[in-house]
Steps between C-alpha positions, in 0.01 A plus 500: 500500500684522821539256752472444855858408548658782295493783819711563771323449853692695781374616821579852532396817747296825393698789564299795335102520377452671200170631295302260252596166774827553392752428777933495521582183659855336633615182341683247771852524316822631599434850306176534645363578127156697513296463252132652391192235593159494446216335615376236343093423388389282765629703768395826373142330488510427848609802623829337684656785631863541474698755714904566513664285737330205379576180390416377153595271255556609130529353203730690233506395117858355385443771194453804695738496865341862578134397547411284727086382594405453873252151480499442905539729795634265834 
């Protein structure tokens, strides 16, 4: 079972929308990583739309550093 405290939280910037919700987004470092983000549940249920350019913070899994999931959109 995975815990709360066992991702990564950074806020990062969309850069490119792909098919399926799938979007490239930049991570705040000095290499300007991008890495492949999708949305999660409750904001695909709500229809929160999410366009390049935007703001977004993304929480990325200490086992996988490729994949990241978007949970808020500022």
């Amino acid at each position: 079972m995975a815990k709360q405290d066992d991702k990564f939280t950074f806020e990062a910037t969309v850069v490119e929308a792909l098919p399926n919700a799938m979007f490239k987004v930049r991570l705040p470092n000095e290499q300007k990583t991008e890495v492949l983000a999708y949305v999660s549940g409750k904001m695909r249920m709500n229809w929160i739309r999410i366009l390049p350019g935007d703001t977004v913070t993304v929480e990325i899994s200490p086992y996988d550093l490729t994949k990241a999931r978007i949970t808020y959109r500022h």
